[in-house]
C-alpha positions as CSV (number, residue, x, y, z in Angstrom):
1,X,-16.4,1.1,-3.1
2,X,-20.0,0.7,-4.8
3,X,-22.1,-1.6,-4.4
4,X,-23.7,-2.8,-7.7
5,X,-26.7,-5.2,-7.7
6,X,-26.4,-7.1,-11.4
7,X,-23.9,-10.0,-11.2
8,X,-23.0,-9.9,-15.2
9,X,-19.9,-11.4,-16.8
10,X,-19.0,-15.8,-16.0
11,X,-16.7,-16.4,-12.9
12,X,-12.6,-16.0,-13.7
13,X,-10.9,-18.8,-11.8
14,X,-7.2,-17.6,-10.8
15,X,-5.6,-20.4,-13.1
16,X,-7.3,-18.4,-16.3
17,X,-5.5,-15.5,-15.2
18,X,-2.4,-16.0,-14.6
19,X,0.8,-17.6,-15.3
20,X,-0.3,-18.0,-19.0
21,X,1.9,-16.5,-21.3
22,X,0.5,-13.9,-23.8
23,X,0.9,-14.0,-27.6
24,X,2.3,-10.6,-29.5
25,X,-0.9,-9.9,-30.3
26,X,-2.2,-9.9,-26.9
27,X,0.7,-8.3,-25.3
28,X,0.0,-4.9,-28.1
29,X,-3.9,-5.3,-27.4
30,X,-3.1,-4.6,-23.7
31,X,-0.7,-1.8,-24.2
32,X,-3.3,0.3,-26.6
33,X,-5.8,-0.6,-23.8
34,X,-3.3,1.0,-21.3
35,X,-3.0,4.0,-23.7
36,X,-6.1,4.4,-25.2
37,X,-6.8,7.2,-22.6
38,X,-4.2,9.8,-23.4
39,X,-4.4,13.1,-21.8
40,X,-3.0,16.9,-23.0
41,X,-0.9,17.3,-19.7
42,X,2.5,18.8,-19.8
43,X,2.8,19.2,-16.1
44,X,1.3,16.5,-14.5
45,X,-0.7,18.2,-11.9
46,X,-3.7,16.6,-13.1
47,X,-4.7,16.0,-16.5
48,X,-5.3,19.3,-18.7
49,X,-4.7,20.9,-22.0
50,X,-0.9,20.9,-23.8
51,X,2.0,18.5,-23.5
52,X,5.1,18.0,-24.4
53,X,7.5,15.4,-24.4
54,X,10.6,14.9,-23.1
55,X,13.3,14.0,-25.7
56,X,16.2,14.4,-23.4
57,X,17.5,13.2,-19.8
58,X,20.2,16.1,-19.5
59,X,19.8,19.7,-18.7
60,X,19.3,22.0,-22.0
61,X,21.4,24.7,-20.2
62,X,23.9,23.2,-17.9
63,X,24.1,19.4,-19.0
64,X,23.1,18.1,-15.3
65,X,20.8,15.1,-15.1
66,X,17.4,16.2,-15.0
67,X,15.5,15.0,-11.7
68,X,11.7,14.2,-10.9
69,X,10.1,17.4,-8.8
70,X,7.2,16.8,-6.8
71,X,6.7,20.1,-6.4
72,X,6.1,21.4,-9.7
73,X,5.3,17.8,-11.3
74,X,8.3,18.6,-13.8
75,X,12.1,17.4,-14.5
76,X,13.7,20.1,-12.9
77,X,17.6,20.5,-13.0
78,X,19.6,20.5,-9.3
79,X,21.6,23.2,-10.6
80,X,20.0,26.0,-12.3
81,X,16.5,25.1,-12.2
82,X,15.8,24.7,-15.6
83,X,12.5,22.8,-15.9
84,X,11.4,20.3,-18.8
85,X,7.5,18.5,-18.9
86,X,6.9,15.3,-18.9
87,X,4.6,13.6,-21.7
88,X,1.8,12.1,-19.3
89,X,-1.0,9.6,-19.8
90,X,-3.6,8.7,-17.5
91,X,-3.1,5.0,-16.3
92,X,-5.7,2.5,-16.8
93,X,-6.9,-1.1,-15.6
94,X,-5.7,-3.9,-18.0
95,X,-8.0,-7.4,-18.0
96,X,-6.8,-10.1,-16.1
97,X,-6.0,-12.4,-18.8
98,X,-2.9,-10.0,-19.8
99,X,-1.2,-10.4,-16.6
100,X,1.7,-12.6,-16.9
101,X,4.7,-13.2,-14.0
102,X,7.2,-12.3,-16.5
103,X,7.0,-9.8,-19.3
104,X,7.8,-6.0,-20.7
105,X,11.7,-5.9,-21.1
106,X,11.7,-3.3,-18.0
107,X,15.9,-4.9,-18.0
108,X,16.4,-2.7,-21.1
109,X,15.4,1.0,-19.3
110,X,17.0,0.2,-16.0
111,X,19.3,-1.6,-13.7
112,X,19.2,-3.4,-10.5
113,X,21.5,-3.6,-7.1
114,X,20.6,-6.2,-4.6
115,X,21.5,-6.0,-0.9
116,X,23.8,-8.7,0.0
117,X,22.2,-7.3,3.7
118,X,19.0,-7.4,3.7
119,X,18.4,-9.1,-0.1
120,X,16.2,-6.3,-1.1
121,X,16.6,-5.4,-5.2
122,X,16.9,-2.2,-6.1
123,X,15.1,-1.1,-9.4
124,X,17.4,2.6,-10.6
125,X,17.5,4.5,-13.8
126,X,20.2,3.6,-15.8
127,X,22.3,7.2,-14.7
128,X,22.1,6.5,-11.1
129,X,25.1,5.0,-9.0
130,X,23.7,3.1,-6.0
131,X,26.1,3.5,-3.1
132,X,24.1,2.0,0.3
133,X,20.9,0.4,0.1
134,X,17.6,2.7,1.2
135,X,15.9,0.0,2.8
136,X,19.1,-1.0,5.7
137,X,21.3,1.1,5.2
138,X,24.4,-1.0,3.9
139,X,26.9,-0.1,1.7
140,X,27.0,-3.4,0.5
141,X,25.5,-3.9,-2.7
142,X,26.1,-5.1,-6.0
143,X,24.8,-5.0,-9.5
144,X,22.7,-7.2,-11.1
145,X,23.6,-7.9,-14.7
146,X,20.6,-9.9,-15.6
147,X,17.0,-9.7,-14.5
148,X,13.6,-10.5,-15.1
149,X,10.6,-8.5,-13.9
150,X,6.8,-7.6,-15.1
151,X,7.2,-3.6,-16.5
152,X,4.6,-1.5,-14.6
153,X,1.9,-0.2,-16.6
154,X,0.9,2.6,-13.7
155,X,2.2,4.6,-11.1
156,X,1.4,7.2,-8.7
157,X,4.2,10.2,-8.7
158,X,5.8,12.0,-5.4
159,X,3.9,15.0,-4.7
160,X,5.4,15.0,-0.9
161,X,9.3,16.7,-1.2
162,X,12.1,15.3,0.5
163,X,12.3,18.3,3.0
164,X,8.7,18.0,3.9
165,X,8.8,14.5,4.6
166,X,11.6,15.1,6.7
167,X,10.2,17.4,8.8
168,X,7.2,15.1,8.6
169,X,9.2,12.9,10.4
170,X,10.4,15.1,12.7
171,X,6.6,15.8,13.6
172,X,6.1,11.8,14.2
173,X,9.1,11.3,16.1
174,X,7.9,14.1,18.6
175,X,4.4,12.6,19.2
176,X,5.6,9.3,20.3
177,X,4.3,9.0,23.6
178,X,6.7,6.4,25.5
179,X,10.0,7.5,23.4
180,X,12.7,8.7,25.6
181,X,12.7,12.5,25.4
182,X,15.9,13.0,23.7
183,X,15.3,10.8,20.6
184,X,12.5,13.1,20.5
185,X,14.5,16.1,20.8
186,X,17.1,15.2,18.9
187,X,15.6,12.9,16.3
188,X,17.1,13.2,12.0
189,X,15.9,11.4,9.5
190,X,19.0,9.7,7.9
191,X,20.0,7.9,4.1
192,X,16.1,8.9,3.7
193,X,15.4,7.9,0.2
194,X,12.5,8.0,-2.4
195,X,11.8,4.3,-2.8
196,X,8.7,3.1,-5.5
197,X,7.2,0.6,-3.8
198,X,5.3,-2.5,-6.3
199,X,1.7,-3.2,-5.6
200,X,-1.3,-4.5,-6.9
201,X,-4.9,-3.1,-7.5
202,X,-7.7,-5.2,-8.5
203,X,-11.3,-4.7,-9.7
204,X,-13.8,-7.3,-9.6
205,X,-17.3,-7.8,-9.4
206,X,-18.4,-10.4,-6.5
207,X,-21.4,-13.2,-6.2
208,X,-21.6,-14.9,-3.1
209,X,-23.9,-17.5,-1.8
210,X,-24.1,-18.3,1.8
211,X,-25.3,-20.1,4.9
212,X,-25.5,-19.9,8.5
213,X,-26.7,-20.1,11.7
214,X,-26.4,-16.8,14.0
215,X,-27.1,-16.6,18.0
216,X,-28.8,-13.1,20.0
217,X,-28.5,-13.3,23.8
218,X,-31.4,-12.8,26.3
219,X,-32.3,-12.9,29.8
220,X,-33.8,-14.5,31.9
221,X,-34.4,-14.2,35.6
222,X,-33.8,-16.4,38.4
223,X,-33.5,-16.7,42.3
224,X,-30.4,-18.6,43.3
225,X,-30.0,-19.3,47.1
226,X,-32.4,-16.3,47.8
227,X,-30.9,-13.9,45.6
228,X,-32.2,-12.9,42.5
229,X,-29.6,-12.8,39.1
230,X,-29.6,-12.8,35.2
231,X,-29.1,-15.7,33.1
232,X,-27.7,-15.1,30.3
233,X,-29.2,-17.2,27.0
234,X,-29.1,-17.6,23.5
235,X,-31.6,-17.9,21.0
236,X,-30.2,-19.5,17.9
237,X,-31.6,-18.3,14.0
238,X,-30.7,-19.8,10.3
239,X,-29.7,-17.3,7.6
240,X,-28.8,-17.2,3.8
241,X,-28.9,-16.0,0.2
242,X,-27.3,-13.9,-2.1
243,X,-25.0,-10.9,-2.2
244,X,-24.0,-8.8,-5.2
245,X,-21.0,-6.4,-4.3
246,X,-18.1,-4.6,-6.8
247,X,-15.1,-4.2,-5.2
248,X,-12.7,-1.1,-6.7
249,X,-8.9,-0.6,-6.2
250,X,-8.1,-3.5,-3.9
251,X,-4.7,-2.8,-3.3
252,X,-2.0,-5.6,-2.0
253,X,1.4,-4.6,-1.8
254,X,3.9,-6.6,-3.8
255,X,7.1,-6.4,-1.2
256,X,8.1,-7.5,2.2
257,X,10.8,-4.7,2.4
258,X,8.2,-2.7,4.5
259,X,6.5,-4.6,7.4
260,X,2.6,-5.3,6.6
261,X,2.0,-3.7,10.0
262,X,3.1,0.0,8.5
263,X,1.5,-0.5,5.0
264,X,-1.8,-1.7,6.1
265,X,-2.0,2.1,7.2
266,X,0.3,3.2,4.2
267,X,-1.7,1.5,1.3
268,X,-4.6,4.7,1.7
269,X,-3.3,6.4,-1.9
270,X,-5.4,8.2,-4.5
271,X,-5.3,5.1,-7.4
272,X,-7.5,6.7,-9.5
273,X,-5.0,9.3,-10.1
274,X,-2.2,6.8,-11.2
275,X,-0.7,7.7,-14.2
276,X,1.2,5.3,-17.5
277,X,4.2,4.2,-16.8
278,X,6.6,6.9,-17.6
279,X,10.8,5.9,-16.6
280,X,11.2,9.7,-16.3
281,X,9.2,10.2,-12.8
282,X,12.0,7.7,-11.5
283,X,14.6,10.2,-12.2
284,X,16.3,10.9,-9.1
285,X,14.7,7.8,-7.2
286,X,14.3,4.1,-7.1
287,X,12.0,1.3,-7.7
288,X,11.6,-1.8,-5.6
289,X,11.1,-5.3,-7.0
290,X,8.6,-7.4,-6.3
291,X,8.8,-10.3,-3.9
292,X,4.8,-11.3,-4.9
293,X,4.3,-11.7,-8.5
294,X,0.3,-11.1,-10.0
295,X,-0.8,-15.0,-8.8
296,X,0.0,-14.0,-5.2
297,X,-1.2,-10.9,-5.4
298,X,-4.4,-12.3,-6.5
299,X,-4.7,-14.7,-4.1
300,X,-4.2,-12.1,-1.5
301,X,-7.1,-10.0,-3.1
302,X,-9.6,-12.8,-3.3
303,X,-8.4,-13.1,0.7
304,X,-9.1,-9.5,1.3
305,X,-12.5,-9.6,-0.2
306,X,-14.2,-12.5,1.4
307,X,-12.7,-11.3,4.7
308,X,-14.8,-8.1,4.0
309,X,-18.1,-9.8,2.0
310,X,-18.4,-12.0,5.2
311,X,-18.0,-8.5,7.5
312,X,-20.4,-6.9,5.3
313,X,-23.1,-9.8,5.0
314,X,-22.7,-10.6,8.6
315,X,-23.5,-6.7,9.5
316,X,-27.2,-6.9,7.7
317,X,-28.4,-9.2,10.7
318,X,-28.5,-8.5,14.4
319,X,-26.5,-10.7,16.6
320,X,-24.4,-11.6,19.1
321,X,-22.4,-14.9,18.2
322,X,-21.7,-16.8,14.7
323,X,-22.3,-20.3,15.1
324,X,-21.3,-21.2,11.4
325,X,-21.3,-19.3,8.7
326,X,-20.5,-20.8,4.9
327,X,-20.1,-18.6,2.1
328,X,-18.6,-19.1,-1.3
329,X,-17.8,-16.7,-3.6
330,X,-17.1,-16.1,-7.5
331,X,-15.4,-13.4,-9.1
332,X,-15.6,-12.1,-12.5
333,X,-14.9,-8.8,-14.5
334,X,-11.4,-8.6,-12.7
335,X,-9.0,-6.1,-13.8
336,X,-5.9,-5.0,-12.5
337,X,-2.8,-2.4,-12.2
338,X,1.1,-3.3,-11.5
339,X,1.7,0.1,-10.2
340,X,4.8,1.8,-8.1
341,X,3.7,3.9,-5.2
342,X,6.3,6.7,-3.7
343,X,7.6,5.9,-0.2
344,X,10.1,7.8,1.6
345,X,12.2,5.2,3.6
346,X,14.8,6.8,6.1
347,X,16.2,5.8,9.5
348,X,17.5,7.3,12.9
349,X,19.9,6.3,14.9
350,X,19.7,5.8,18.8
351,X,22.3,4.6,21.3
352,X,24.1,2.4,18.6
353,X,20.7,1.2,17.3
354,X,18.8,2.3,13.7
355,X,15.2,2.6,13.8
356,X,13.4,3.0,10.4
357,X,10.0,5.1,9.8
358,X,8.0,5.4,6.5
359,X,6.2,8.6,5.0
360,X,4.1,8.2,2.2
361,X,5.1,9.9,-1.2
362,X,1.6,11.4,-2.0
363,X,0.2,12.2,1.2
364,X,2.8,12.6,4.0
365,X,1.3,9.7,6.3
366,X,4.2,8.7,8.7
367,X,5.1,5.7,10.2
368,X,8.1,3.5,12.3
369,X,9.2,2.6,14.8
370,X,10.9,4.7,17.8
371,X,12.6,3.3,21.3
372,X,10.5,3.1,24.2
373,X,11.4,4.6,27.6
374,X,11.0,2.0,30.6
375,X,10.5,5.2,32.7
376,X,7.4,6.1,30.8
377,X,6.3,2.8,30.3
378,X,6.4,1.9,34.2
379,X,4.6,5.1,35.1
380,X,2.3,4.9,33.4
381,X,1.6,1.5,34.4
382,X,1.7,2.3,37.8
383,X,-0.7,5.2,37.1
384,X,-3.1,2.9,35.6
385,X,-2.9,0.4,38.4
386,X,-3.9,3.6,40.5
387,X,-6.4,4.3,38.3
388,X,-8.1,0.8,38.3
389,X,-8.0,0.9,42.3
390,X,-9.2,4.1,42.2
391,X,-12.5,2.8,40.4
392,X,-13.0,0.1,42.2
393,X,-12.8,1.6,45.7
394,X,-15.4,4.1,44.3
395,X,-17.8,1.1,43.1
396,X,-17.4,-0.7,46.2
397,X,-18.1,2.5,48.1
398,X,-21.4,3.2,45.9
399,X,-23.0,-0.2,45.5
């Protein structure tokens, strides 16, 4: 994040942008702004010199459909290899006022199946058959034949392969500390799928006035029936002003498919290396709908940043209690991404019961959840209640 010290630009309340719809001239004044930046990359490994397009979704040699690689950053055939570059752009920020809850016609490049289990929606390139759902597990799904969603206008691509993020897994299963040692020994990722997750990322530029009245402890000391002791007191102090502060890549995830407790920790991906919307890195994966359109999203953001202006105010004064604090904030120059980030979903089954773990397309992060041992989990209770004894035998002993 950098911190900027001019305030520039009139606060954008969230009723400006959103929900408003956008005329056709808007709507093509925000897609040249998301391609204005083009970039010479046939291999998107980065953005370099010399592209070319794509102009079909079948091998050239064997007639196979042509899947995403993360490897090579290519369409690369399953059956003889044959690679084919994809046309890349680098993705950009779009201003606020384009953002709309429904728009694109993302129904005409792609087709949904929803989970009559779990009700997750599952966003697949027209050639793919969906057969169990990769968020439960159930065979129970059906197609959607009408939808409405927002197209992306970014994405981040798999760079992590299937293989590695198995054994990824593998390597997370193994370090969980109160799992039962055979889950651990035995332990195989299952139905694990590549999954495009929806999200948000916001940039906005922050002015915040605020108020408050802080407390720092002190000591005093006193004799109380003959003994002397400490008193603890506090000396209470008024603050306020100003504080400038630009906030980059702000990311709030757009699903409840994946518990906020594992993408908290997930959410850590490269943004600035998102790329245009392209339907071809979905070849030979999926795409999640949103459950939080751009307003929510939004609000989340706004959330997240006054959690972290009131963290990062609070930490210029020295202090031991907050008495009150006010602070209000506006935001201006706010621009934003719909973007799909790659997430391997899988599960792993033990003693009749499925536990599902996450491993992050780009960068391989792991997480899930695994059965706990009650054999672990009492010793090592009892070896803390030893422990705590232990300590308090020796400060009795000493003082």
């Amino acid at each position: 994040m950098e911190e900027r010290k001019d305030r520039g630009g009139a606060p954008l309340s969230a009723e400006e942008g959103f929900g408003m719809p956008v005329s056709e001239g808007e709507a093509e004044t925000a897609a040249s702004a998301a391609g204005a930046q083009t970039v010479s990359s046939g291999t998107y490994s980065g953005f370099g010199e010399d592209r070319t397009a794509v102009e079909t979704q079948k091998c050239p040699a064997c007639g196979d459909n042509l899947r995403f690689d993360p490897a090579s950053g290519k369409l690369k055939c399953p059956s003889c290899g044959t690679e084919q570059d994809i046309f890349v752009r680098q993705g950009t920020e779009l201003g606020i006022e384009h953002l709309q809850h429904v728009g694109g016609s993302w129904a005409n490049e792609t087709h949904v199946y929803h989970c009559n289990n779990c009700n997750a929606e599952d966003v697949m390139d027209r050639r793919e058959i969906a057969h169990v759902c990769p968020f439960c597990g159930s065979p129970n799904v059906v197609e959607k034949e009408e939808f409405a969603a927002m197209r992306p206008n970014a994405l981040l691509p798999f760079r992590v392969e299937k293989e590695r993020a198995a054994e990824l897994a593998r390597g997370w299963a193994k370090k969980r500390l109160f799992a039962p040692n055979d889950f651990k020994k035995y332990f195989e990722p299952e139905k694990m799928k590549g999954v495009y997750l929806p999200a948000f990322t916001f940039d906005t530029q922050t002015f915040s006035s605020y108020s408050g009245t802080l407390g720092k402890h002190y000591y005093v000391t006193r004799r109380v029936n003959g003994k002397t002791v400490q008193e603890q007191r506090t000396r209470y102090f008024p603050i306020g002003g100003t504080y400038d502060y630009f906030f980059d890549d702000l990311a709030v995830n757009a699903t409840d498919a994946v518990p906020d407790s594992y993408m908290n920790t997930l959410l850590a991906y490269d943004y600035s290396n998102s790329v245009e919307y392209n339907d071809e890195f979905l070849y030979g994966f999926s795409a999640l709908l949103y459950t939080r359109d751009g307003k929510m999203c939004w609000e989340d953001a706004k959330d997240m940043a006054r959690s972290m202006l009131r963290s990062q105010i609070l930490g210029q004064y020295q202090y031991d209690v907050v008495s009150s604090f006010d602070m209000s904030t506006d935001f201006s120059q706010v621009k934003y991404r719909y973007l799909l980030l790659p997430m391997y979903i899988g599960s792993c089954r033990y003693r009749e019961k499925s536990y599902a773990f996450y491993v992050n397309g780009r960068n391989g992060k792991t997480k899930g959840k695994a059965p706990v041992s009650p054999f672990k989990v009492a010793l090592a209770v009892l070896f803390g209640a030893a422990l705590i004894a232990l300590v308090c035998t020796l400060v009795y002993f000493f003082t």
